[in-house]
C-alpha positions in Angstrom: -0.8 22.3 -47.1 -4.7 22.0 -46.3 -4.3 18.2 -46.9 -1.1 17.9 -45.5 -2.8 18.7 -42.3 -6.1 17.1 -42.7 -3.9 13.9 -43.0 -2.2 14.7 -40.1 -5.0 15.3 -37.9 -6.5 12.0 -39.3 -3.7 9.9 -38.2 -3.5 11.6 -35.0 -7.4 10.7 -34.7 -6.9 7.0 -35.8 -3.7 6.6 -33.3 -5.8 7.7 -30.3 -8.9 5.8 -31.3 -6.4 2.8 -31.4 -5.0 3.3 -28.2 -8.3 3.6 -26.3 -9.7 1.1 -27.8 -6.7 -1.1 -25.8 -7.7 -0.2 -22.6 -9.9 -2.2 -20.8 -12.8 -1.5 -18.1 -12.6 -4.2 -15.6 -15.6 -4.5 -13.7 -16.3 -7.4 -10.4 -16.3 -7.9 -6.5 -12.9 -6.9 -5.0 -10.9 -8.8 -2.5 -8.3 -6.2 -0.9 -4.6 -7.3 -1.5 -3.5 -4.2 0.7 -4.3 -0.6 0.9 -3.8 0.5 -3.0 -4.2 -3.2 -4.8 -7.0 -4.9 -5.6 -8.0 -8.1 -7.4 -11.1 -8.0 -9.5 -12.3 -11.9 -10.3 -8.7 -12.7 -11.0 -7.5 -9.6 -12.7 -4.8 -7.5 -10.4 -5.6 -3.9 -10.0 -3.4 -0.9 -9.1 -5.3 1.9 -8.2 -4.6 4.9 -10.1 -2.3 7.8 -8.3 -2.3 6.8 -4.8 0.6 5.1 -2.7 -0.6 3.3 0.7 1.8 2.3 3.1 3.8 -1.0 3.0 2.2 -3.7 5.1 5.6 -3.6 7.0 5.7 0.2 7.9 5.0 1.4 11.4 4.3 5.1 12.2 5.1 6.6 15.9 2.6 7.8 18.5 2.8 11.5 19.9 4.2 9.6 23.2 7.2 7.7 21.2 5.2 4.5 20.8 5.5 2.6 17.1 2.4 0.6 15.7 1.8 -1.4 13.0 0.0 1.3 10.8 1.1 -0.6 7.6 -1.0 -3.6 8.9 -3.7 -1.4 9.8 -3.9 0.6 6.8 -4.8 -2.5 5.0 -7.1 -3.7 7.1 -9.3 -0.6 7.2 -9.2 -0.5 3.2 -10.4 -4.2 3.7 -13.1 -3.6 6.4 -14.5 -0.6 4.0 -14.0 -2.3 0.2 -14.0 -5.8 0.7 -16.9 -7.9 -1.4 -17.8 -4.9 -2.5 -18.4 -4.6 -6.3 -16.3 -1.6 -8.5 -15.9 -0.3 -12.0 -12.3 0.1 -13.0 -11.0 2.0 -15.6 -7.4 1.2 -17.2 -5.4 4.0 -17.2 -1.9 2.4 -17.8 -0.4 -0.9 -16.8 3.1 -0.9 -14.7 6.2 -2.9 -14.9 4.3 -5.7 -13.0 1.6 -5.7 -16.3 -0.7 -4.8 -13.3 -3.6 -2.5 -14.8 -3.4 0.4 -13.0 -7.3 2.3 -12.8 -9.4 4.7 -11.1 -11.9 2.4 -9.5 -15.1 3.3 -8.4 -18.0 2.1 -5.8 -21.1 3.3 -5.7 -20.1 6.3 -7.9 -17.4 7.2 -5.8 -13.8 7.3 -6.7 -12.0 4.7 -4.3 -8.6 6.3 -4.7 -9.5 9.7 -3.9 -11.8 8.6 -0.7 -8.7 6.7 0.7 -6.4 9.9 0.3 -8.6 12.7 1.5 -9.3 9.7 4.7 -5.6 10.0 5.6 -5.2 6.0 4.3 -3.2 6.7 1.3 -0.8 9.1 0.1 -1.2 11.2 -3.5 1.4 9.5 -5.7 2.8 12.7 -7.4 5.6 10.9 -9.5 2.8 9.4 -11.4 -0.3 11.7 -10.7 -1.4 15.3 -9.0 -4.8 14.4 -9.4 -5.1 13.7 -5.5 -2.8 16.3 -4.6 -5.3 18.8 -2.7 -6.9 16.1 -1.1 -3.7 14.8 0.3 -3.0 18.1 1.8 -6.6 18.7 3.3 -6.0 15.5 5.0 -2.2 16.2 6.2 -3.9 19.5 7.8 -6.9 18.0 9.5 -4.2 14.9 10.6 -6.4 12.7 9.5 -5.7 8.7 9.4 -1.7 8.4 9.0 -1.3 12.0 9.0 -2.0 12.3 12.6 1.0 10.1 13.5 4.8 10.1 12.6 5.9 8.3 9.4 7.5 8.9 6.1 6.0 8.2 2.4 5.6 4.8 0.6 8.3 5.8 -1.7 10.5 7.3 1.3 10.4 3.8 3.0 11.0 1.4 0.0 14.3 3.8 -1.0 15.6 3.6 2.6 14.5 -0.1 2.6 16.1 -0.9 -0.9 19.4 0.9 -0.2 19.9 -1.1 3.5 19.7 2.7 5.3 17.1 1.2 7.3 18.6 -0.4 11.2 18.0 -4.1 11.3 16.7 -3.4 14.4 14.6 -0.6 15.7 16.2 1.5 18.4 14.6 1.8 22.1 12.7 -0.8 23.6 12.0 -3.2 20.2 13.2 -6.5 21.5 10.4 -9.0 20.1 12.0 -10.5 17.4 9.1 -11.8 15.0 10.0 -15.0 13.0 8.8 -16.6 10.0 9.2 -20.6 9.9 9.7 -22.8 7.0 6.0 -23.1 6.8 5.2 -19.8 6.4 3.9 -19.2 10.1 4.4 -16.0 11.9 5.5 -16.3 15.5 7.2 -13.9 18.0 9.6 -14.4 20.7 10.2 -12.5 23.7 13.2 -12.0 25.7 14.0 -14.8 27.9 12.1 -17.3 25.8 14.0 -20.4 25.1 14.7 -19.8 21.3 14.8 -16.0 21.7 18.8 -16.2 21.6 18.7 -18.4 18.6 16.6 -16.9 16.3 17.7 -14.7 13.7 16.1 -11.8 11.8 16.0 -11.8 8.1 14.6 -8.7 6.7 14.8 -9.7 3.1 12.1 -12.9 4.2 9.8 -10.4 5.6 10.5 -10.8 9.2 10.7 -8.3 11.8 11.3 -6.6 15.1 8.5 -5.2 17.5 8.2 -3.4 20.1 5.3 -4.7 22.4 2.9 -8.1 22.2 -0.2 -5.8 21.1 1.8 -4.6 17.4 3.0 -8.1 17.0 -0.6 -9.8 17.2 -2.1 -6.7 15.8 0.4 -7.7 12.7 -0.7 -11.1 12.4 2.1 -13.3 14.2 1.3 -15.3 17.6 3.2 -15.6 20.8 5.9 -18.9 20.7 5.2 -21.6 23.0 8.5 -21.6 24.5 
């Protein structure tokens, strides 16, 4: 029976050993792909148990007024990580193959500082590591917490499943299209193709509601 379980415990040993030794440490300068991906000299990073907003999301002011804090989220991951160099450990890889790590800068864990900063939720389906943090955050309505807006997860469901209005209710009017090219430009109401031009979701385009989210988003006025 004694060697029954020494062999056991062996195995189990030997499995383990193997299934470390698969995982990688990816180490290099990120460039920011948006607020919980990364790209490390090539290699695509998904950071361990957090979920950032979709680029596309928009949260609501205390006063009723949307903004793009999908767009913004990114960019303030970018303004704080980008060039920067990190150590990444593999955790597990998702159904992209994307490694997904717990990345660290300087000693600090990158997941965790964008959580308890309000930019990122704790991805509990996968993770309570960040859970805490999350919630000290949601109290002190820091980052996205201070504003009106739903989970990651939340959004891609309601997205996925068409619950989502084409277009926003209230004063959304600017229709923002994307042309053959790939360029982003908005048209207002009363513009000469503003009747004409259709919204496709599904290619990424979009509704706004004033000039100021539609150029904080990336897309420029139409000519005409």
């Amino acid at each position: 029976m004694l060697r029954i379980c020494s062999l056991f415990a062996l195995n189990l040993s030997l499995s383990f050993g193997a299934a470390s030794a698969g995982a990688q440490t990816v180490s290099g300068m990120v460039r920011v792909i948006d607020g919980d991906t990364f790209d490390l000299g090539g290699t695509r990073i998904r950071l361990h148990g957090i979920d950032a907003l979709e680029a596309r999301q928009t949260c609501e002011t205390e006063g009723g007024q949307p903004w793009a804090c999908g767009d913004w989220t990114t960019r303030e991951v970018r303004d704080r990580y980008q060039g920067e160099q990190a150590q990444c450990e593999e955790l597990d890889r998702d159904r992209y193959g994307r490694i997904v790590a717990r990345c660290r800068i300087d000693g600090v864990d990158v997941g965790q500082a964008l959580v308890q900063d309000g930019l990122a939720f704790a991805y509990r389906k996968y993770s309570m590591d960040y859970d805490l943090d999350e919630k000290a955050a949601f109290v002190a309505a820091r980052g996205i917490h201070g504003f009106k807006t739903v989970s990651p997860a939340r959004y891609r469901v309601t997205r996925r499943s068409g619950a989502e209005p084409e277009r926003p209710e209230g004063s959304c009017q600017i229709k923002g299209n994307i042309s053959a090219k790939g360029t982003k430009i908005y048209h207002m109401p009363g513009q000469s193709f503003y009747s004409r031009t259709r919204i496709s979701s599904q290619n990424g385009e979009r509704w706004f509601c004033s000039e100021a989210e539609a150029r904080g988003a990336g897309w420029r006025r139409a000519q005409r």
